[in-house]
C-alpha positions as CSV (number, residue, x, y, z in Angstrom):
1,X,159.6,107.9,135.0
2,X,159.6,107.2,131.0
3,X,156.2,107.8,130.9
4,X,153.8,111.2,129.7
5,X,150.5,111.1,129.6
6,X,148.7,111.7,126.4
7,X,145.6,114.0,126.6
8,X,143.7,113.4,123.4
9,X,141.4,111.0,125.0
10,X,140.1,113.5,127.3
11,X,139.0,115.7,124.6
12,X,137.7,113.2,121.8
13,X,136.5,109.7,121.3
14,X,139.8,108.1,120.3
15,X,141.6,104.8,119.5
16,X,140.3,101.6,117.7
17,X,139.7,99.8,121.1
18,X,138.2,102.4,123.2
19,X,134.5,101.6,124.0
20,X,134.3,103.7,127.4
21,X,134.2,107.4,125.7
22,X,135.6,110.4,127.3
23,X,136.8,110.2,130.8
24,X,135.0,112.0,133.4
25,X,136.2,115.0,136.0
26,X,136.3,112.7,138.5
27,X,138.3,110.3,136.5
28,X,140.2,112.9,134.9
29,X,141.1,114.5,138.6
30,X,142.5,110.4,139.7
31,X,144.1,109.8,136.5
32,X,146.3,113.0,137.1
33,X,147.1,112.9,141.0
34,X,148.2,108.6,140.3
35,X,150.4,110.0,137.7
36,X,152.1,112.9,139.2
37,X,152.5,110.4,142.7
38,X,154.3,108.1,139.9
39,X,156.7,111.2,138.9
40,X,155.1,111.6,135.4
41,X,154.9,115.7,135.2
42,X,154.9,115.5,131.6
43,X,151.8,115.8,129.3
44,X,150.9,115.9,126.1
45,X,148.3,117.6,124.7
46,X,147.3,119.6,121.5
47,X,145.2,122.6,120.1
48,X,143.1,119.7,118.1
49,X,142.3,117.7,120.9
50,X,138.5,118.9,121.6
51,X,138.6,120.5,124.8
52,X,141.7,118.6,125.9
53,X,143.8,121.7,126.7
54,X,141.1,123.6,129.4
55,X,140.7,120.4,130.9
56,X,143.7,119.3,132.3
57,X,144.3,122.9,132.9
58,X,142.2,122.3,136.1
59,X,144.3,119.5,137.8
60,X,147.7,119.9,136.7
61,X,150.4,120.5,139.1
62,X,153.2,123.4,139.2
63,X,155.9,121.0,138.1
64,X,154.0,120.1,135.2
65,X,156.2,120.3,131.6
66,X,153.1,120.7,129.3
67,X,153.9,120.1,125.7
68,X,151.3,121.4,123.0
69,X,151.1,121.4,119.6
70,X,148.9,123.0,116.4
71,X,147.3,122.6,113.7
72,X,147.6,123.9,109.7
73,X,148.2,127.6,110.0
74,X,148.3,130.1,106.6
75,X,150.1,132.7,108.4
76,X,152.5,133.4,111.1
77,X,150.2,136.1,112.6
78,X,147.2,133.2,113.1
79,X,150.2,130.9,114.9
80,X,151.1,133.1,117.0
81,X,147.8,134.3,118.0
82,X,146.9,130.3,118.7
83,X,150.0,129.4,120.7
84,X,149.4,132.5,122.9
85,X,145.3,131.1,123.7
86,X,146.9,127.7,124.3
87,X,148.6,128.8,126.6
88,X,146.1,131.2,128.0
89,X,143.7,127.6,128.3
90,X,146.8,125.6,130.4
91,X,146.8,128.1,132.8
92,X,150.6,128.8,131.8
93,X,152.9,131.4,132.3
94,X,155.4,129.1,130.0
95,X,155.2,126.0,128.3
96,X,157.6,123.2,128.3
97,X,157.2,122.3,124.0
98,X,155.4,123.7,121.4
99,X,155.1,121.4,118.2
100,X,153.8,121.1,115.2
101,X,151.5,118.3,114.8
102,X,152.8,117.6,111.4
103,X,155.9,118.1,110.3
104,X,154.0,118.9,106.6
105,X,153.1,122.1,108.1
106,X,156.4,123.7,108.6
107,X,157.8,121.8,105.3
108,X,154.3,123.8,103.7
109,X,155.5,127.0,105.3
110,X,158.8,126.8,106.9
111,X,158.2,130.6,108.2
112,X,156.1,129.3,110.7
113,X,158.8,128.4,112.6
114,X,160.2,131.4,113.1
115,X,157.5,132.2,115.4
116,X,158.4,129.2,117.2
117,X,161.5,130.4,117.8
118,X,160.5,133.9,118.8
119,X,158.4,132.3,122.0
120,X,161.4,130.3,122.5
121,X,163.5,133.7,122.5
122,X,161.2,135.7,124.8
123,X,161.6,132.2,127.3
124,X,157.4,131.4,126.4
125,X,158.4,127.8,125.5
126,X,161.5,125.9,126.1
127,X,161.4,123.3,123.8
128,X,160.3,123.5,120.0
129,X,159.8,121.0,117.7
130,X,157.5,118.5,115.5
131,X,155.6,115.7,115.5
132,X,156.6,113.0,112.6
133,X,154.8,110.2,110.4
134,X,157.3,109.4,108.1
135,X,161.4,109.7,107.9
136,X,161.2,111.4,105.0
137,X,159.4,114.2,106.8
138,X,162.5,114.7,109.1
139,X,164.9,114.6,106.2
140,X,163.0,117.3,104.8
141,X,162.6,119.3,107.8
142,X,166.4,119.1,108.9
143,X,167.2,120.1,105.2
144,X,165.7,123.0,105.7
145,X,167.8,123.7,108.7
146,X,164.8,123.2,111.2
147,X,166.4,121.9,114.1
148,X,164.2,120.5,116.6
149,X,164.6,120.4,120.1
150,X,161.8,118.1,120.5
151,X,160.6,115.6,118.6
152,X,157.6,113.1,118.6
153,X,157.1,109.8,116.5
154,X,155.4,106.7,115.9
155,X,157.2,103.9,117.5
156,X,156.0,100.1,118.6
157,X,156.6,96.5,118.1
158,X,156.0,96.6,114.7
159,X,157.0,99.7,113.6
160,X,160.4,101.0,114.3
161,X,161.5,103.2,110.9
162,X,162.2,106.3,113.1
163,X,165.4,103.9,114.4
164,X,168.1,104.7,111.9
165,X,167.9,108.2,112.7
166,X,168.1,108.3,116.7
167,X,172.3,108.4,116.7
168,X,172.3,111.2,114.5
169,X,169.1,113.2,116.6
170,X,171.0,112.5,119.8
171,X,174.0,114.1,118.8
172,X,172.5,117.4,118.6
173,X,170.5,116.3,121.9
174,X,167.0,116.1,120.5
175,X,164.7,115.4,123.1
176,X,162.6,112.2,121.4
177,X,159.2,111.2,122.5
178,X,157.2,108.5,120.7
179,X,153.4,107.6,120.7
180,X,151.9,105.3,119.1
181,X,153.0,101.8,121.2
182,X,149.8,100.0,121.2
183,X,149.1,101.6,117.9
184,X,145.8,102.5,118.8
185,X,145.0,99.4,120.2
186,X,145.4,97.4,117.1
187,X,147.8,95.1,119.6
188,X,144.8,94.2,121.7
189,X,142.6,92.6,118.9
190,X,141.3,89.5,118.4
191,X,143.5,88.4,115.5
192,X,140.5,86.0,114.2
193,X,138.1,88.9,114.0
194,X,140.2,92.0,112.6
195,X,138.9,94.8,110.5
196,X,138.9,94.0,106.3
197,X,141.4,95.9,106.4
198,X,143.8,95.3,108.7
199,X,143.7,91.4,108.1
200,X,147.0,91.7,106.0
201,X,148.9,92.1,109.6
202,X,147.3,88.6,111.3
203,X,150.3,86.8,110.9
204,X,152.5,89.5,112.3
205,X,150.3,90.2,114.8
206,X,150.0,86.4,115.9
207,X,153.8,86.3,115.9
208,X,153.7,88.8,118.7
209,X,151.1,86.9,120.5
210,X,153.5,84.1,120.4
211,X,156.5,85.7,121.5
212,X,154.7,87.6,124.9
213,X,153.3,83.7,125.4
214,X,156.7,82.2,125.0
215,X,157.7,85.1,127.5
216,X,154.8,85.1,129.9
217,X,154.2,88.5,129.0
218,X,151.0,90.2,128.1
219,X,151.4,91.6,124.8
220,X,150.8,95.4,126.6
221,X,153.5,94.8,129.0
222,X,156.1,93.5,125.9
223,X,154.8,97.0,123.9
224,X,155.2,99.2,126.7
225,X,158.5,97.8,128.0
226,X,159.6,97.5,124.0
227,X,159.6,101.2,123.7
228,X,160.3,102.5,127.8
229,X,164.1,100.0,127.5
230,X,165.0,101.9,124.5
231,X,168.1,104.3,125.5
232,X,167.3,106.7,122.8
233,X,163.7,107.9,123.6
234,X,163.1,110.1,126.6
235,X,159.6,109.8,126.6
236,X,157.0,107.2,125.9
237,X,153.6,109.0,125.5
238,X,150.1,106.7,126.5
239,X,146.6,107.4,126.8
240,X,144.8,106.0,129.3
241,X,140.7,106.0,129.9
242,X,141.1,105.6,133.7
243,X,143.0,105.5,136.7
244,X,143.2,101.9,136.9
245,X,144.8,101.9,133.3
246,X,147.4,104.3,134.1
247,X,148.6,102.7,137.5
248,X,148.6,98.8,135.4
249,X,151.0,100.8,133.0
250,X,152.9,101.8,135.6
251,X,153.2,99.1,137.8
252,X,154.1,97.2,134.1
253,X,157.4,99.7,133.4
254,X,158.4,99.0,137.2
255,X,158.2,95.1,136.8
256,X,159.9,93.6,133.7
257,X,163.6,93.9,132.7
258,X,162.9,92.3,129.2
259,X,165.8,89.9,128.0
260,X,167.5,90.5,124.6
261,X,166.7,87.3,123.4
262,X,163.0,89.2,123.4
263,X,164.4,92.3,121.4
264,X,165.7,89.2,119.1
265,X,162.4,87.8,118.2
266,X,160.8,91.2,118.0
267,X,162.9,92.6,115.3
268,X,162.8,89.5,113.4
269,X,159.4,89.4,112.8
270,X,159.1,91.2,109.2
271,X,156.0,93.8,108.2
272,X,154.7,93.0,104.7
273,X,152.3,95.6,104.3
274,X,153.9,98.4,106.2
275,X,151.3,100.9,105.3
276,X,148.8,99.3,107.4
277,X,151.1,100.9,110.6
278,X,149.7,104.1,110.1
279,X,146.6,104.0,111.5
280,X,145.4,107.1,108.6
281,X,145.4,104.1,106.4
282,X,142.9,102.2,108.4
């Protein structure tokens, strides 16, 4: 299965859409055992999520690959001191990735990554990495000879700028996840009664709308499906606020076989204000 499951919503009150707050146990227990029965062992979680870490530590299973990821560090000493409570709070004797959350952190203070590499070395994580917001992040971080074996990006309907670097990353077998398909739920609004500020994307948004009518899609399914049918990305990272969300996501990646024709009409549609796809601009 494509899919991970993202953690930050069971740590924080997250996402433009979300009106149900922080799962409970209970739902956080169901949400779990429907996704590892649907062979998703991987999850992603992060030292800034609240108290996202220590939560899922309670119902993960054995075969879980738990990726993590931290925050602005000054020093490698504070890094490494982090990684090691992170993974004292999964209940881990190893962790699957380790990443930074943004890539500006290592370009700040490249010598961070060296501690990466020395859990890495001592078999404490397996896969190292960063998570992206812009390409020119990754050129800078591959200039500096920072070779991820993990990444994670921003990828949807809408925006797809990560794209003309995917041949290049598979090459040197980078493992690529990407978050960000429903962009925060901006998909699922009401196009007549946006935000100020996000009224510049009604027409693109409607466009969508059009195209998962003219399909008898939902416009979840075409976003899901959009990113799970691309060959290059390994994982496709969602949130979900309850059980019943996760198994629909599922059930949506094991139903539709989207035609081209679809892929077509997506990437014709063209963003005007491109800005507005990073949701720090909303």
């Amino acid at each position: 299965m494509k899919l991970a499951l993202g953690t930050v919503q069971f740590g924080l009150q997250y996402g433009i859409s979300n009106t149900k707050g922080i799962p409970t146990d209970l739902d956080l227990s169901q949400i779990i055992e429907t996704a590892v029965k649907n062979n998703i062992y991987t999850f992603d979680t992060a030292i800034a999520y609240g108290n996202a870490e220590e939560r899922i530590a309670a119902f993960l299973p054995n075969e879980a690959q738990i990726i993590s990821k931290f925050p602005k560090y000054s020093s490698n000493s504070e890094l490494k001191e982090n990684i090691e409570r992170s993974i004292i709070r999964l209940k881990q004797d190893r962790l699957y990735g380790f990443m930074a959350h943004n890539g500006d952190f290592l370009i700040e203070n490249p010598k961070l990554w060296d501690v990466l590499v020395d859990f890495k070395t001592k078999s404490k994580i397996q896969k190292i990495g960063y998570s992206l917001y812009t390409p020119k992040q990754l050129e800078a971080l591959l200039q500096l000879d920072l070779i991820p074996d993990i990444i994670q990006i921003p990828f949807s309907l809408l925006d797809q700028k990560f794209t003309p670097y995917f041949e290049e990353l598979k090459k040197t077998n980078v493992e690529i996840h990407c978050r960000s398909v429903f962009l925060q739920g901006l998909y699922f609004l009401n196009t007549e009664s946006l935000p100020e500020k996000l009224i510049p994307l009604k027409t693109e948004l409607n466009q969508l709308k059009e195209i998962a009518n003219q399909y008898k899609i939902s416009i979840a399914d075409l976003a899901l499906n959009f990113a799970c049918l691309n060959k290059n990305i390994d994982k496709v990272v969602i949130g979900v606020e309850n059980e019943k969300q996760l198994t629909d996501n599922i059930n949506a990646v094991n139903h539709w076989n989207l035609d081209n024709s679809i892929f077509e009409a997506i990437n014709a549609i063209k963003v005007t204000h491109k800005e507005l796809l990073n949701p720090a601009n909303w």
